[in-house]
DRENTOR-394791 format. One record per atom (N, C-alpha, C, O): x, y, z. Coordinates in steps of 0.2 Angstrom, whole numbers, plus 5000, padded with zeros to 4 digits. Each point is the difference from the previous one (the first is absolute). Layout:
BEGIN
XYZ ...
***
This chain:
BEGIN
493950044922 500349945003 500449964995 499950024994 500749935007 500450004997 499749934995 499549985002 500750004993 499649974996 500449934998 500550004996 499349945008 500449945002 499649944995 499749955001 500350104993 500049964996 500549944996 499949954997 500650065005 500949955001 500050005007 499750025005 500949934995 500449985006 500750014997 500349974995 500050075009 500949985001 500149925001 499649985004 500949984994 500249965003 500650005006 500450055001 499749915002 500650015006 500649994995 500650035002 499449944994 500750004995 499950084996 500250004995 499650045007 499850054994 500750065005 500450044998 499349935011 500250075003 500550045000 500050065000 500649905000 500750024997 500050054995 500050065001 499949904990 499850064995 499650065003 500350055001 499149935002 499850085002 500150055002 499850065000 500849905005 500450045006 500550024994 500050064998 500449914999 500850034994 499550044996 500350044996 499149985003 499850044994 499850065003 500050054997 499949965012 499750075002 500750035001 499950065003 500749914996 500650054998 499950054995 500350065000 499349914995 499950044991 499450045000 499750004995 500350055010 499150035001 499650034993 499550024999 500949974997 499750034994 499649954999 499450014999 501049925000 499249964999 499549975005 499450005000 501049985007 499649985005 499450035001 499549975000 500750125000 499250035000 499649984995 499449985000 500950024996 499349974994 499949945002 500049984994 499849985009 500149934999 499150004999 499949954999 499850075001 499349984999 500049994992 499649954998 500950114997 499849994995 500349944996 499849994994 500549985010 500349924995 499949935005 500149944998 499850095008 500049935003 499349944997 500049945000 499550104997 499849964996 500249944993 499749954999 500850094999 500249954996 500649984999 500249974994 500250045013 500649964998 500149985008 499650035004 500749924997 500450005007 500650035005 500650005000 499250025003 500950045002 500449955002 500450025004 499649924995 500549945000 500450044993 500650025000 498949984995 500549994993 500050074999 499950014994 500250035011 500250074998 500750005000 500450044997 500049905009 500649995002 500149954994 500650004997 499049955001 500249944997 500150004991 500249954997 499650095000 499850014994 500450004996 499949944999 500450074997 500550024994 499850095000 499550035002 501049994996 499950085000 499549994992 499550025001 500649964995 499650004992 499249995004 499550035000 500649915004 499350005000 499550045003 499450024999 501150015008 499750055004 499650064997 499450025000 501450014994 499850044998 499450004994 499750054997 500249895002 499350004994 499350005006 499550044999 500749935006 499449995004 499950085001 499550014997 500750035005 499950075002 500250074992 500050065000 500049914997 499950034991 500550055001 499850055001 501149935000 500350035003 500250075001 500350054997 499249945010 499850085004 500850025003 500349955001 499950105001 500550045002 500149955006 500649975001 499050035004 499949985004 500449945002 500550005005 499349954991 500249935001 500650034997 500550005004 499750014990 500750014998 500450045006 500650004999 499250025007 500550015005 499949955005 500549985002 499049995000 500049935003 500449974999 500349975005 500050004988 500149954998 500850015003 500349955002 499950144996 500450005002 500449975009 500449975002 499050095001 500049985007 500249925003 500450005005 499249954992 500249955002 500449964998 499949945002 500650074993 500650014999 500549995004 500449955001 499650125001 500250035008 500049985005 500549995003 498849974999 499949985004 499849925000 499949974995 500050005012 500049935001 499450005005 500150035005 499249944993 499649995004 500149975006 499850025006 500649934992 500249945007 500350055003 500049995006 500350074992 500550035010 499450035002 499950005006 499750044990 499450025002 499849995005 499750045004 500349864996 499149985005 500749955006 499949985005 500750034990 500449955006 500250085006 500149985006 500050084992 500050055005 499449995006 500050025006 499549964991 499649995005 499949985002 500050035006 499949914994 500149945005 500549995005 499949975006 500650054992 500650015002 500050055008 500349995005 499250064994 499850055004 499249975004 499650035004 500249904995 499549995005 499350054998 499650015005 500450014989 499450054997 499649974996 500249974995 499150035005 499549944998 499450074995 499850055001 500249894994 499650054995 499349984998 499949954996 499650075005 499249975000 499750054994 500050065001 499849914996 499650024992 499350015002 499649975003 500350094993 498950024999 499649944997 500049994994 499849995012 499549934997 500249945004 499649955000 501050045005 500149965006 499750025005 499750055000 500549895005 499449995005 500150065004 499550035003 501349974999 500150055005 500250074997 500550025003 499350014993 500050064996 499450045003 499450004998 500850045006 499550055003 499449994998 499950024995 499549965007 499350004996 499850064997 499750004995 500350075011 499550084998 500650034994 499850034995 501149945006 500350024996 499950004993 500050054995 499749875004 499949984992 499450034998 499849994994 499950075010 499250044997 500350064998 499550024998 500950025000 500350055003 500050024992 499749954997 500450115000 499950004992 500649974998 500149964996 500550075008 500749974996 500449985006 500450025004 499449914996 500449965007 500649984997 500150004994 500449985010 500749994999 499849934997 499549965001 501050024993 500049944998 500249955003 499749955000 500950065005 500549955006 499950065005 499850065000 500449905005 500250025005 500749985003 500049944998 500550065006 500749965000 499850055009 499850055003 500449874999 500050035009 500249945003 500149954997 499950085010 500549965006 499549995005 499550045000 500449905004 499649985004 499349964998 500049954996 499650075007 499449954997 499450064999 500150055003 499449944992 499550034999 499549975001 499749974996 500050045010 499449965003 499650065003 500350055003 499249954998 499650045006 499149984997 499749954998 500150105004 499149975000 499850104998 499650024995 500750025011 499850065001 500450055001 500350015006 499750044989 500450044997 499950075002 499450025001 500950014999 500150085000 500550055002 500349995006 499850074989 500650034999 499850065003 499450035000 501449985005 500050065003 500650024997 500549974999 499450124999 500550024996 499950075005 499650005004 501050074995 500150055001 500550024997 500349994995 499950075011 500650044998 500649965001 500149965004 500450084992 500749995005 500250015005 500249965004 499750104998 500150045004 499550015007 499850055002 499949905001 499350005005 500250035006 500449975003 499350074999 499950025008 499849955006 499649954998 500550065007 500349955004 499249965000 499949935000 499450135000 499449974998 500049944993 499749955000 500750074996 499849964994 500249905003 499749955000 501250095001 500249935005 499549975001 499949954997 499750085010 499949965004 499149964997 499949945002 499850084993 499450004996 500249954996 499649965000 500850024996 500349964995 500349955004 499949954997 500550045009 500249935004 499249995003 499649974996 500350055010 499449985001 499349984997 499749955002 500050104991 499649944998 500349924996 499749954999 500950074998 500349944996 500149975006 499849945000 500450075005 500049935006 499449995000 500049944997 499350095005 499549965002 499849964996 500149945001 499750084991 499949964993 500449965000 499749955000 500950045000 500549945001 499749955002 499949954997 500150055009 499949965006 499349985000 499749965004 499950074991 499449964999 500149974993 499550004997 501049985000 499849964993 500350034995 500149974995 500050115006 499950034994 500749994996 500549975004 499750044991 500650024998 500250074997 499550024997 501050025004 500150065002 500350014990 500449964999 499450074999 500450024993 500350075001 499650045003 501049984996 500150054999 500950004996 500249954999 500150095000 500650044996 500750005001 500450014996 499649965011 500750005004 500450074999 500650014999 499050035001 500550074999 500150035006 500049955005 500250124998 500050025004 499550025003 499650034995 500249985012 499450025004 499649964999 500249945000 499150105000 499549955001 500049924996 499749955003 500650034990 500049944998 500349955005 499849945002 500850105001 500649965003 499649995007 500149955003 499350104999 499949995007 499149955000 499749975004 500450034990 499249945001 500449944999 499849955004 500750034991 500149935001 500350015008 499649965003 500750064999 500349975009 499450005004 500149965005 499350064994 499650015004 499749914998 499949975005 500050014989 500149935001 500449945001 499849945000 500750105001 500649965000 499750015010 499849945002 500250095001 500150025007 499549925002 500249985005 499249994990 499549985004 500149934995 499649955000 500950054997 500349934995 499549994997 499949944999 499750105000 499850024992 500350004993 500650014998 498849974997 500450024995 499950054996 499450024999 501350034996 499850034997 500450004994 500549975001 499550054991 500050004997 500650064996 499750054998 501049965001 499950064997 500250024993 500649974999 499250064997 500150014992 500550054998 500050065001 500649914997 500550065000 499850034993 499549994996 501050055003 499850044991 500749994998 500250054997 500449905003 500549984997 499949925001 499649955001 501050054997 500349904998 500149995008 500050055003 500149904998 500149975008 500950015000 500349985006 500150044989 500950025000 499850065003 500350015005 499250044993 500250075005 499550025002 499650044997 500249915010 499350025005 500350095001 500550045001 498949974999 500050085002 499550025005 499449994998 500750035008 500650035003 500549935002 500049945000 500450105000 500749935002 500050015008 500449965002 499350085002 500050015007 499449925002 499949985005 499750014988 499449965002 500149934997 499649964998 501150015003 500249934995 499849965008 499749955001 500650105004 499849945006 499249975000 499849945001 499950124998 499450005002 499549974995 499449975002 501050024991 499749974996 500149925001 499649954999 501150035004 500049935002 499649985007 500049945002 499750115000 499549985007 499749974998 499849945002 499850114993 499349984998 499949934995 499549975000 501150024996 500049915000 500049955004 499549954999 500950065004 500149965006 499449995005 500149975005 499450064994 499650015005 499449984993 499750054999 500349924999 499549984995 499850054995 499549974997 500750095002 499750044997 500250004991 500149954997 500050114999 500449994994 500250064997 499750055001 500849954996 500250074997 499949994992 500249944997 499650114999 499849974994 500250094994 500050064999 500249884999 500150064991 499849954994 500149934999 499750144997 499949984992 500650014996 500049984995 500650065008 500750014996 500549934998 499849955002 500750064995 500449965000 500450045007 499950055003 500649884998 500450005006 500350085000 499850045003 500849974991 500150064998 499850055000 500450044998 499049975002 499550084999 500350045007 500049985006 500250094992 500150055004 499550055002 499550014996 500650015009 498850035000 500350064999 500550025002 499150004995 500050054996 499250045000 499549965001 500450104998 499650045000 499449984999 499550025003 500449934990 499349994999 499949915003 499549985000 501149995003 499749945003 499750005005 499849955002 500050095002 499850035008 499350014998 499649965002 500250094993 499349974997 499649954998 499450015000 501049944997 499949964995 499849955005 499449984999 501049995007 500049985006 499250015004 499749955002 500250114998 499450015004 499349964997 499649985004 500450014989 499349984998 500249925003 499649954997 500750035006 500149925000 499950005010 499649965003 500750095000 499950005007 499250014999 499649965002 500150114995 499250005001 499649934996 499449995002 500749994994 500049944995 499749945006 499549985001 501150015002 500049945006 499549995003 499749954999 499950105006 499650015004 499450024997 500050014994 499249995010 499650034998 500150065003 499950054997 500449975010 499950075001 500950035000 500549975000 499550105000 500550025001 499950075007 499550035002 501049965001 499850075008 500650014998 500449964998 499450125004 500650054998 500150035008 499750055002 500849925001 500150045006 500050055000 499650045003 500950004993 500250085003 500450014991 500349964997 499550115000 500250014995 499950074998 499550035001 501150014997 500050064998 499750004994 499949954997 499650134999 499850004996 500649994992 499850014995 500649975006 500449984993 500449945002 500449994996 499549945010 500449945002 499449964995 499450014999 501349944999 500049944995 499249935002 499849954996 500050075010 499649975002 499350024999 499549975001 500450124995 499549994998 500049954991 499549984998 500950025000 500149984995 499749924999 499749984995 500649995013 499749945000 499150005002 499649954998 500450115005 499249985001 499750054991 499449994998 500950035001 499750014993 499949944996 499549984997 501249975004 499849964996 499549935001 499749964996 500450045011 499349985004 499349994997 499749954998 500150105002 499350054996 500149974995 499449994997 501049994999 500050004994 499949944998 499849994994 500449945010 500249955001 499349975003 500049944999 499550115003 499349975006 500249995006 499549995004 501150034998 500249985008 499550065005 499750064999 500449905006 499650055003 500650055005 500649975001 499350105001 500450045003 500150015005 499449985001 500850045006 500049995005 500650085002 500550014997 499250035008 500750045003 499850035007 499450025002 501349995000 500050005007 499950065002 500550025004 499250034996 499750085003 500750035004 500449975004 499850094994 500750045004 499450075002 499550024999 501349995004 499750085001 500150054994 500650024998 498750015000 500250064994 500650055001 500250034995 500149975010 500550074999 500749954999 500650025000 499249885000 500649994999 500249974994 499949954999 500550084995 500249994994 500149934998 500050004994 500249955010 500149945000 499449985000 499949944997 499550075005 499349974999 499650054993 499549974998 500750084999 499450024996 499949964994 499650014996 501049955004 499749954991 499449945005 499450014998 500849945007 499249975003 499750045000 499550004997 500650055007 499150035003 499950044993 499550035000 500749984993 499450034993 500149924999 499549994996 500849955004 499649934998 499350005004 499549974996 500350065011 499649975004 499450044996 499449984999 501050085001 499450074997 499549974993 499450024999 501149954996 499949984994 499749925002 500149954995 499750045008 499649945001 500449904999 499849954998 500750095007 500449965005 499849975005 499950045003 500049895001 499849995007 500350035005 500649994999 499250035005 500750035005 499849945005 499449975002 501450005000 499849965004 500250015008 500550025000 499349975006 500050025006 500049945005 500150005006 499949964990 500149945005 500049934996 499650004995 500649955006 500249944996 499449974999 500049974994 499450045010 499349974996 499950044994 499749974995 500550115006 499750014990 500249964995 499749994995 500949985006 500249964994 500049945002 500349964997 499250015008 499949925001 499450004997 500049954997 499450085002 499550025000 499849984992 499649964997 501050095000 499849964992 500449954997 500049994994 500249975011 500449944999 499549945002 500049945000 499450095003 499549965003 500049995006 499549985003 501050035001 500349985007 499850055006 500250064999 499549925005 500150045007 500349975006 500049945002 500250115002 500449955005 499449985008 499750045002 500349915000 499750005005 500550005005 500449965001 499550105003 500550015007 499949985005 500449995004 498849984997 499849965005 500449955000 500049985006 500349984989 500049935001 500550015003 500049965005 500650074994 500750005005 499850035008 500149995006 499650054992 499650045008 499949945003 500349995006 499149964991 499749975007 500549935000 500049965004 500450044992 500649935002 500750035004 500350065000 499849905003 500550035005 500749954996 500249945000 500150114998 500749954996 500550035004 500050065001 500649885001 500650025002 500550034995 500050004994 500550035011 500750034994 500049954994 499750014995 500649945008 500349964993 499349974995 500249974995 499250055007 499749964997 499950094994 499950004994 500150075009 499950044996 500850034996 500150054996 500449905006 500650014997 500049954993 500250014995 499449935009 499949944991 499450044997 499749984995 500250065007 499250044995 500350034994 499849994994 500750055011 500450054993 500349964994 500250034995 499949915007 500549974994 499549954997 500349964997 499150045004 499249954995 499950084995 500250065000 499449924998 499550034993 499549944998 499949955004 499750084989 499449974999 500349944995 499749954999 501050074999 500349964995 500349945004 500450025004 499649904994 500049965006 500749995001 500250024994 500549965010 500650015000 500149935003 499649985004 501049974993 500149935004 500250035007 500050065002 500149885002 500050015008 501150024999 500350055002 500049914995 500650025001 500150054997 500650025002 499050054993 500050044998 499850045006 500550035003 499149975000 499950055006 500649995005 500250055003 499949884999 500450015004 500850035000 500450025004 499749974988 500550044998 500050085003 500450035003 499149994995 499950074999 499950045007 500050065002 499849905002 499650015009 500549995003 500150045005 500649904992 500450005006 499949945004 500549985003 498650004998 499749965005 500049934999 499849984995 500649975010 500449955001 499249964995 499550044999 500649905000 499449964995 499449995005 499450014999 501049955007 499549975005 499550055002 499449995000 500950055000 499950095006 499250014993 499550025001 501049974993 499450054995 499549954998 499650034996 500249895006 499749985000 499250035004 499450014999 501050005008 499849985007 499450085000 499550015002 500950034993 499650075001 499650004992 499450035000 500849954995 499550004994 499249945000 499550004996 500749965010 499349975004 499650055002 499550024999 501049995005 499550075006 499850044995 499450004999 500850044997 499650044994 499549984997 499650044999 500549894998 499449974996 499549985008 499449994997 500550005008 499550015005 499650045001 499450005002 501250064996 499650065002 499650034991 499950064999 500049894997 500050014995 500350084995 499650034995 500849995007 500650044999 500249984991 499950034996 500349895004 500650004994 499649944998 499549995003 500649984992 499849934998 500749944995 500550014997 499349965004 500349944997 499949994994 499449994998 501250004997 499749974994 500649945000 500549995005 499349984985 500549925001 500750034999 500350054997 500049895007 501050024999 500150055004 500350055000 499349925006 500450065008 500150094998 500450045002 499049974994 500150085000 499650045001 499549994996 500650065009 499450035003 500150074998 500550034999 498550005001 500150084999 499350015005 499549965002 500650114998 499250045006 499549984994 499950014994 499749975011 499450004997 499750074996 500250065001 499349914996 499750074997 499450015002 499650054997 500249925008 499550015005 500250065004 499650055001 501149955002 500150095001 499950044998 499850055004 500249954989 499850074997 499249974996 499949945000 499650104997 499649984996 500050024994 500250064998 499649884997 500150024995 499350024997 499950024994 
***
């Protein structure tokens, strides 16, 4: 776990952002952040830097580096771009992320980072029409009950579990493996502005300019399996990038999840030897409500008799509470109209009320 024995300050984030240009020392930072500031790694006198660090090679290229360079276009590129930077040890800094052996220092992202309940769905690139339909469908149903979707914004299954949240305006989550200048795939920059707009968030540890490259796509995975406590592995050839994530899963304490194929089809033998090697296979959306604590009770909507519009506002609630002009943005559903049926719901004890007009489904639906 990560050791918050410091705090960054908010005047610190700038420096810290202009320093992870310099990775020679960035990665180090555990070994001096004890005893200097990275304010005055920027602020310092070169003579004094250099004493402070018994002029190691290291600093004698830093010193050059920032020379070179101007912290302020650093943190003013960013801002400039609408991209928010959250430090290990703030409030909204992933919580399972900050346990992780080596969690990102910052994180820089678009959107908001909020949720309660997490988990990441990863696969191939490449998914048969089965993987499609297994990775929209459970990331819909999880969605729509609270969850938020972590996953890679890559092709296939990553790309087809965020839409699957996006379908039920859900939120999901996606971790690229470059700087937010070259989202990759560039076929997914729409997809990545959906999922903003839709409450969700796109997040990197790069500076803006980082180009993805061979080993950021791994590096990337320990922060998607990081996020969540579980990770599901839809559909995965014995050599896709997703065993790697559930490797790093294991490794991390997450728990594993995968989705059963058929043996003769090549696209499932990396899950079905996760399942073999003591993987959950999962077969239906209670195996992973179950270790979340949660079961669904089907009576309850069985024995209530709801209209369309009342199971059209269902789809756009969760457990997390939403103001009333948020929902009716997203419903479409005139104010008076959405008053008139979020009553009827809370009668049918369905959804509940909290303070500042915002409601979510009871959790009496499900038990905990």
């Amino acid at each position: 776990m990560f050791n918050n024995s410091f705090n960054f300050l908010k005047e610190d984030k700038p420096y810290l952002y202009a320093l992870s240009h310099f990775p020679p020392l960035f990665r180090r930072w555990r070994e001096w952040i004890n005893f200097i500031n990275v304010k005055d790694l920027f602020l310092l006198s070169d003579s004094d830097l250099l004493h402070a660090f018994s002029n190691s090679s290291i600093i004698q290229e830093f010193i050059l580096f920032r020379r070179k360079n101007s912290w302020e276009k650093f943190w003013e590129d960013l801002i400039k771009k609408g991209i928010d930077m959250v430090v290990i040890g703030e409030e909204n800094y992933p919580p399972l992320l900050a346990e992780i052996k080596n969690p990102p220092l910052f994180l820089l992202y678009k959107g908001r980072l909020e949720g309660d309940l997490f988990i990441s769905i990863v696969g191939t690139r490449k998914p048969t029409s089965y993987g499609i339909k297994m990775a929209f469908e459970f990331s819909k149903e999880l969605a729509s009950l609270g969850f938020v979707i972590v996953s890679g914004l890559a092709y296939g299954i990553d790309t087809y579990a965020h839409k699957g949240a996006l379908e039920v305006k859900g939120k999901t989550w996606a971790v690229i493996g470059s700087g937010f200048d070259h989202i990759y795939p560039k076929e997914n920059i729409g997809l990545a502005e959906d999922i903003v707009e839709n409450g969700g968030a796109i997040i990197s540890e790069y500076p803006l300019n980082t180009k993805p490259a061979y080993y950021t796509f791994p590096q990337r995975n320990r922060i998607i399996s990081g996020i969540s406590r579980a990770v599901l592995v839809v559909e995965a050839g014995e050599k896709s990038g997703a065993l790697i994530t559930a490797g790093l899963a294991l490794d991390q304490g997450r728990d594993v999840y995968a989705i059963p194929g058929r043996i003769i089809d090549g696209k499932s033998k990396g899950t079905n030897r996760l399942i073999q090697d003591g993987a959950k296979m999962i077969l239906d959306i209670r195996d992973i409500l179950d270790d979340y604590g949660l079961s669904y009770e089907k009576s309850k909507r069985e024995e209530i008799k709801l209209s369309e519009e009342e199971e059209k506002l269902l789809r756009f609630l969760s457990f997390e509470p939403k103001f009333i002009d948020e929902i009716a943005e997203e419903s479409n559903i005139h104010v008076s109209r959405l008053i008139f049926l979020l009553i009827s719901l809370q009668s049918k004890d369905i959804i509940e009320e909290y303070p500042g007009q915002r409601y979510a489904i009871k959790r009496s639906v499900w038990n905990e």
